[in-house]
Kinemage of the C-alpha trace (Angstrom):
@kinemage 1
@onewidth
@group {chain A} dominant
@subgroup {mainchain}
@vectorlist {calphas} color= white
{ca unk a 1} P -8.362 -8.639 13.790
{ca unk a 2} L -11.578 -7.263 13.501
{ca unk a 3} L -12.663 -4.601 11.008
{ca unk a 4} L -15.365 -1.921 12.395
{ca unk a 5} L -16.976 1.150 10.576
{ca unk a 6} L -18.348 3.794 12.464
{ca unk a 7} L -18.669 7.848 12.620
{ca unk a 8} L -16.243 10.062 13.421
{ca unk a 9} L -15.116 13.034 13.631
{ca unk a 10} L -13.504 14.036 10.342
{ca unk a 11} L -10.064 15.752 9.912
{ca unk a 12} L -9.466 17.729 6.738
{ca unk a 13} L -5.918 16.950 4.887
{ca unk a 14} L -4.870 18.716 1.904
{ca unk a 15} L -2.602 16.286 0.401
{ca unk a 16} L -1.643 18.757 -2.446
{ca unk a 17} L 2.421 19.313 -2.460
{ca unk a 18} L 3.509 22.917 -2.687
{ca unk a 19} L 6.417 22.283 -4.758
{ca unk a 20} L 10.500 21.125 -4.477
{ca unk a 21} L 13.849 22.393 -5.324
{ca unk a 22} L 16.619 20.804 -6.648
{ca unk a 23} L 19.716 22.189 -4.500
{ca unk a 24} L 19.534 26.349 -5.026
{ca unk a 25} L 19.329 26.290 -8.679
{ca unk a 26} L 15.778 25.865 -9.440
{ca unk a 27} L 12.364 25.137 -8.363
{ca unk a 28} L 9.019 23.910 -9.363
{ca unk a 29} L 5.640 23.964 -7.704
{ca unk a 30} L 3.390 22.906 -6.861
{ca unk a 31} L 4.250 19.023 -7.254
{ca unk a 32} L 0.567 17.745 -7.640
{ca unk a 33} L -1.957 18.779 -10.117
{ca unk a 34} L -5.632 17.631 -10.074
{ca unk a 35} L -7.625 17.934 -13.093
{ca unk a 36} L -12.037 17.189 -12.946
{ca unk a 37} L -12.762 17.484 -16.502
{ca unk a 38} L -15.601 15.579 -18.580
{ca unk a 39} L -14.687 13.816 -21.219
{ca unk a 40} L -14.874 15.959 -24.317
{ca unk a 41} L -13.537 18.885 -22.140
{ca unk a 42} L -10.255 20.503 -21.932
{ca unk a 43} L -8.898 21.898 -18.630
{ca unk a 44} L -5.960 24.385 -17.778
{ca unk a 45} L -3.636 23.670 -14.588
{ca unk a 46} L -0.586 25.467 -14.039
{ca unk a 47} L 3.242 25.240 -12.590
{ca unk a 48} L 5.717 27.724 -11.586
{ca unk a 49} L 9.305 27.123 -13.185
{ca unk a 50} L 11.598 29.142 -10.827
{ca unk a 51} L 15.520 29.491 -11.893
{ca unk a 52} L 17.296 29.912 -8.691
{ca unk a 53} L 20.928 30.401 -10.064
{ca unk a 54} L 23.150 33.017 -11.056
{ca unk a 55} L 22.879 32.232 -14.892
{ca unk a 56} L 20.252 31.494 -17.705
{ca unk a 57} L 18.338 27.967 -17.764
{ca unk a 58} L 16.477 26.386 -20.341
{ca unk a 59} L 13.471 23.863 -18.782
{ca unk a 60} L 12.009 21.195 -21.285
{ca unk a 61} L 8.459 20.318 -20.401
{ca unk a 62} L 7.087 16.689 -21.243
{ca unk a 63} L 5.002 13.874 -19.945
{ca unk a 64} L 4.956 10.267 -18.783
{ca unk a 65} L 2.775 7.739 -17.065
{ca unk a 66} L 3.983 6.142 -13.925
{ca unk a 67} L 2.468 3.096 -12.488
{ca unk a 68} L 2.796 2.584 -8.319
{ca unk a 69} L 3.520 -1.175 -8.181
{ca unk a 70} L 4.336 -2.659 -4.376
{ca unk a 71} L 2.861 -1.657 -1.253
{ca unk a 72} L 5.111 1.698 -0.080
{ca unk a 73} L 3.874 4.562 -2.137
{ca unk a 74} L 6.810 4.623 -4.515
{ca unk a 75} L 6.211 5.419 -8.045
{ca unk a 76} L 7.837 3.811 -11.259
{ca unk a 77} L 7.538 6.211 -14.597
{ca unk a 78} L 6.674 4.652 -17.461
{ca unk a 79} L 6.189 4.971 -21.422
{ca unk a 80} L 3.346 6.630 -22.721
{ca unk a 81} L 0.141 4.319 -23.436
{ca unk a 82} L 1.229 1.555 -21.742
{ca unk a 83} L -1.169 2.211 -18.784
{ca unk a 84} L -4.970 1.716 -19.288
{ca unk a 85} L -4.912 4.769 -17.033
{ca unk a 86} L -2.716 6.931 -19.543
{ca unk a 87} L -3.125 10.532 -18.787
{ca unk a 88} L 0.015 11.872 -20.469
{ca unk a 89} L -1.654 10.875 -23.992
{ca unk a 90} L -3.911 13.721 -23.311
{ca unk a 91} L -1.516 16.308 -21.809
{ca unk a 92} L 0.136 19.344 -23.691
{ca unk a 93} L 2.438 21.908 -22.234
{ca unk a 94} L 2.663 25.703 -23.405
{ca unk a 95} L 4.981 26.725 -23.522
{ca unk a 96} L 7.005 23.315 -23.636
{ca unk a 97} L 10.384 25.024 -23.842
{ca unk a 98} L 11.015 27.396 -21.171
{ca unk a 99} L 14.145 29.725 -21.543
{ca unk a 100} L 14.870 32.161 -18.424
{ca unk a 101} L 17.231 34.735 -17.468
{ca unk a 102} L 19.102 34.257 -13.594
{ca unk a 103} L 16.521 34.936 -11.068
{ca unk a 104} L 13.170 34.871 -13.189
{ca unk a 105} L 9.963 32.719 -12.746
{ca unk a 106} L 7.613 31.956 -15.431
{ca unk a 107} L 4.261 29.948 -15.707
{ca unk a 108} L 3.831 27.136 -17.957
{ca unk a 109} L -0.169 26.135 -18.659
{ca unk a 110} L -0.300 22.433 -18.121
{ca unk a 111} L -3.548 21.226 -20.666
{ca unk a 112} L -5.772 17.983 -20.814
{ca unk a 113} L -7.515 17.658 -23.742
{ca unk a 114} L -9.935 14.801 -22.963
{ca unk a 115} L -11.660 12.860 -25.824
{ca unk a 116} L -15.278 12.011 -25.625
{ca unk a 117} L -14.741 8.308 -25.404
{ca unk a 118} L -15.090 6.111 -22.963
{ca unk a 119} L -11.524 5.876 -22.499
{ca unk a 120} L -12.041 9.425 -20.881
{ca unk a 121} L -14.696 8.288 -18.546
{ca unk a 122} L -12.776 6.244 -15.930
{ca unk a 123} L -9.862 7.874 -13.421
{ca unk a 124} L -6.495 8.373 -15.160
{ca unk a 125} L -3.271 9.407 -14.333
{ca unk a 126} L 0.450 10.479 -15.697
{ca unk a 127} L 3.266 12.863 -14.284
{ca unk a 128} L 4.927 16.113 -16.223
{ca unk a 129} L 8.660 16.397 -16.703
{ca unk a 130} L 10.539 19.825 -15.929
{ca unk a 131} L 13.987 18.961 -17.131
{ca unk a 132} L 16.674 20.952 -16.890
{ca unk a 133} L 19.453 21.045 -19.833
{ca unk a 134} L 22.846 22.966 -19.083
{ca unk a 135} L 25.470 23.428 -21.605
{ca unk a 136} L 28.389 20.593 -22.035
{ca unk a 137} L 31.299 21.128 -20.185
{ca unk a 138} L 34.805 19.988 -21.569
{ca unk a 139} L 36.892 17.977 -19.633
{ca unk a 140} L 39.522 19.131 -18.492
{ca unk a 141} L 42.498 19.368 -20.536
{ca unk a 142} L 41.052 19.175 -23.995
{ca unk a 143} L 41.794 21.746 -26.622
{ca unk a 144} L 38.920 23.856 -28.581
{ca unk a 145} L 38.987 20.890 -31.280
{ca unk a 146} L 38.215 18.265 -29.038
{ca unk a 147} L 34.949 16.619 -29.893
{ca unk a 148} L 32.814 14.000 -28.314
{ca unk a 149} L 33.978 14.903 -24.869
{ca unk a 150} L 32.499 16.380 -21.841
{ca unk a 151} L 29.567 16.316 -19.484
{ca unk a 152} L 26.151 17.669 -19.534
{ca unk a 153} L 24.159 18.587 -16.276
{ca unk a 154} L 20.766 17.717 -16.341
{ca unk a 155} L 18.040 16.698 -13.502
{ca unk a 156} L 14.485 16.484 -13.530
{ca unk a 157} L 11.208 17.603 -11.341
{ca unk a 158} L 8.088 14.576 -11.246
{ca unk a 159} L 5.003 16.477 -11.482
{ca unk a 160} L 2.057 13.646 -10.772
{ca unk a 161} L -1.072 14.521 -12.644
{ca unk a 162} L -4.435 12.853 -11.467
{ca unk a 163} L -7.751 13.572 -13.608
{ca unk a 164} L -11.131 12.433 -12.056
{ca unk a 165} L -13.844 13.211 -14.024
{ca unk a 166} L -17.339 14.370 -11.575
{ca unk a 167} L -19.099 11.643 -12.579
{ca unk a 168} L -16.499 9.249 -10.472
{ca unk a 169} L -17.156 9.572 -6.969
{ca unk a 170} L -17.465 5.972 -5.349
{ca unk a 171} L -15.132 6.003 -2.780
{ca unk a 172} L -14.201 3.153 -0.923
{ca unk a 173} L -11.426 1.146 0.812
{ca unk a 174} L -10.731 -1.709 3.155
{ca unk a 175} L -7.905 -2.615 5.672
{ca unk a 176} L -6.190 -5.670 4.486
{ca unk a 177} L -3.977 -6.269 7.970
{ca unk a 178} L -3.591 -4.679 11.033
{ca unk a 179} L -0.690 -6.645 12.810
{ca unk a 180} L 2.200 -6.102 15.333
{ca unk a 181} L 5.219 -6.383 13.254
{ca unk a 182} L 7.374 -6.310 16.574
{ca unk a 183} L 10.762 -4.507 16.822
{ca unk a 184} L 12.273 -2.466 13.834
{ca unk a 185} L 16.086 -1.876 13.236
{ca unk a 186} L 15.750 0.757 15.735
{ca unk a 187} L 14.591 -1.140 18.485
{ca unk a 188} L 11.157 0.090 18.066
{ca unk a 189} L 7.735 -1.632 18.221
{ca unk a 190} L 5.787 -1.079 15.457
{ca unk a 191} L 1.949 -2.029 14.171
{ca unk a 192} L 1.372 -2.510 10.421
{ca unk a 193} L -1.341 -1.220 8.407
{ca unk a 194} L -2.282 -2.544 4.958
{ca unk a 195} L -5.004 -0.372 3.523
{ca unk a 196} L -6.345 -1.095 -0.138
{ca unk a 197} L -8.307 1.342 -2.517
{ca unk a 198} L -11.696 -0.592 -3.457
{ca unk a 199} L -13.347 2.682 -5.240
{ca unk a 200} L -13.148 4.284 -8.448
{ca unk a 201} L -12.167 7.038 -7.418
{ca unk a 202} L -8.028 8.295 -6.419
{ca unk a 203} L -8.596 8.509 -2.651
{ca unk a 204} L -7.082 11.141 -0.032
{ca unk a 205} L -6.252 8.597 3.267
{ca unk a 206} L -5.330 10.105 6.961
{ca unk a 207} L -4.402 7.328 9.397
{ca unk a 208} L -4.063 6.815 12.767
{ca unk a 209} L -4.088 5.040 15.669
{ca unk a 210} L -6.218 5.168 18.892
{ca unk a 211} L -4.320 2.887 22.068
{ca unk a 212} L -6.621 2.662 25.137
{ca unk a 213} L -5.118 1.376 28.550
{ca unk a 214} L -7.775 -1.283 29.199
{ca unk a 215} L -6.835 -0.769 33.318
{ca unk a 216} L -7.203 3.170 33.576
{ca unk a 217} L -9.215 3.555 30.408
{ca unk a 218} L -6.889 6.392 29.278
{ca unk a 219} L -6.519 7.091 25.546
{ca unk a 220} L -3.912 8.468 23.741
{ca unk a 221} L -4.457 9.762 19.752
{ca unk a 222} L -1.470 9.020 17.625
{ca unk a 223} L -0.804 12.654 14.872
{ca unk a 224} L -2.002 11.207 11.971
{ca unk a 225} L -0.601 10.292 8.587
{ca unk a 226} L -1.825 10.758 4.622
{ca unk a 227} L -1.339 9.553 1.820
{ca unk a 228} L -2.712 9.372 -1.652
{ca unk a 229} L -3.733 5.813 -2.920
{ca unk a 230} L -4.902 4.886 -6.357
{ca unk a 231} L -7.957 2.573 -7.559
{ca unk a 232} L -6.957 -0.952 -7.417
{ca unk a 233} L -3.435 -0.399 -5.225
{ca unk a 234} L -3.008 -0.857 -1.345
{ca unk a 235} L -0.411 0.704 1.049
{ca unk a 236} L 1.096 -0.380 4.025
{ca unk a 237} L 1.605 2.054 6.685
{ca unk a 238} L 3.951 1.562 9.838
{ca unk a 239} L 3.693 3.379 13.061
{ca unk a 240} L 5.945 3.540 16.185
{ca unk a 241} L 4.271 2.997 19.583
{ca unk a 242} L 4.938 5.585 21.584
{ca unk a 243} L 8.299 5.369 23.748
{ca unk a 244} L 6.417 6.643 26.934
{ca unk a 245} L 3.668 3.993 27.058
{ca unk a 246} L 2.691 2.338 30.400
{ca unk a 247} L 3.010 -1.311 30.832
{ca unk a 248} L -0.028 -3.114 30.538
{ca unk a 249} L -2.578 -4.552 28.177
{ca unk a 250} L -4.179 -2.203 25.254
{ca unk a 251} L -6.695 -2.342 22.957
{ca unk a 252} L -5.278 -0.504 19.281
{ca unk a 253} L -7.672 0.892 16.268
{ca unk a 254} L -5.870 1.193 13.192
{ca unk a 255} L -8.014 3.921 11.818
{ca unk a 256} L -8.781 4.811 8.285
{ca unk a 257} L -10.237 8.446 6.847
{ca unk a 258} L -10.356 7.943 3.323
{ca unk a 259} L -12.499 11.470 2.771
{ca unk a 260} L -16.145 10.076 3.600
{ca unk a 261} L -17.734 12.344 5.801
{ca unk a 262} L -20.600 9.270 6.944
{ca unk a 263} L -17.969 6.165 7.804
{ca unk a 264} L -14.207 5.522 8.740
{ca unk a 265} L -13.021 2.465 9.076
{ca unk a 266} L -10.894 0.977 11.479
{ca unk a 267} L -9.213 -2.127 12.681
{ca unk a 268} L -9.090 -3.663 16.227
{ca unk a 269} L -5.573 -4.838 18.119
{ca unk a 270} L -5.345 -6.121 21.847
{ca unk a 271} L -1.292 -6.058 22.670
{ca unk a 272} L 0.398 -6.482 25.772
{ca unk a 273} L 3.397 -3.334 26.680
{ca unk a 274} L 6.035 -4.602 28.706
């Protein structure tokens, strides 16, 4: 494999969610929240607590940190402080109870309140909890005395929260692998990417691949894919070839736009399509 850098042309992605729904009973957005105070500073972010249903809902709001541990994006919560990267330490909600009629929307201010320690100077992270409490409901069968019975309906939204403060802004990352990972369950080829944060800074990636026919010299652009990837973490990406490819020999980048507008790296493959 080898590993090139060189310009191209950038394309923007706005990896900022726009919010979820649980069923038709209520909704939050957006799912994403980016903060760029200093420490010292407080900053004021908001959410949109929607209930959907047909009868009053009562929304807790709280926080947690989450670590990302493994190499597919998924996210683990976890208790607050435990992570030298704590956000939710610093995070307040207001109101933190939220109590709405059927129908209604309301706003809750989502605040960081940074210290001025150098705790505060470094890239942190946490998510907010929008949890949703509904009233027991007997089992069936029990009289008005019956106690200790019943089931209560809850779910919860996962609100990640990233703070960078301006004076972060080294960005940089590498590509780990860049390997055919032959046939998946479905039959289909596929080409691995293993891409690892090296900066300080949370980076925005977009990734893609490039296949030229080395016969005709045609090249075809794979749609590209993002992802978010934290300081210190890596993700593996895997993409299909393309069902329609000629036969032949190819030469594959594995490209990387982690959001600097001067380099992108990318990765080199030579495979042979049958």
């Amino acid at each position: 494999m080898n590993t090139i850098r060189r310009n191209l042309s950038i394309l923007f992605f706005a990896i900022l969610g726009t919010g979820f729904t649980f069923g038709q009973s209520a909704s939050v957005s957006p799912s994403r929240l980016y903060f760029n105070a200093e420490p010292g500073q407080s900053q004021v972010r908001r959410i949109t607590v929607t209930n959907n249903s047909d009868t009053p809902q009562s929304f807790t709001v709280n926080f947690a940190d989450f670590s990302s541990p493994g190499t597919d994006g998924k996210t683990e919560l976890a208790d607050p402080g435990e992570n030298p990267h704590s956000a939710s330490r610093w995070l307040s909600a207001s109101p933190s109870l939220v109590e709405m009629a059927a129908g209604e929307s309301r706003d809750v201010e989502i605040i960081l309140q940074l210290p001025d320690s150098p705790d505060a100077e470094r890239v942190i992270w946490a998510t907010t909890l929008v949890k949703l409490a509904r009233e027991r409901t007997d089992a069936p069968g029990l009289g008005e005395d019956a106690m200790g019975f019943g089931i209560m309906h809850t779910f919860q939204f996962v609100i990640h929260v990233f703070q960078t403060p301006p004076s972060v802004t080294y960005k940089d990352a590498r590509i780990l692998a860049f390997e055919d990972s032959g046939k998946d369950e479905e039959g289909k080829r596929t080409l691995m990417l293993h891409v690892e944060n090296t900066g300080e800074a949370i980076i925005d990636v977009a990734t893609y691949l490039e296949l030229t026919n080395l016969r005709t010299g045609e090249t075809i652009r794979e749609k590209a894919r993002a992802f978010t990837t934290l300081p210190g973490h890596s993700r593996k990406m895997n993409f299909n070839l393309p069902e329609n490819l000629d036969p032949g020999n190819y030469s594959v980048l594995g490209v990387v736009d982690y959001g600097d507008r001067e380099a992108v790296i990318a990765a080199e493959l030579n495979i042979t399509v049958e």
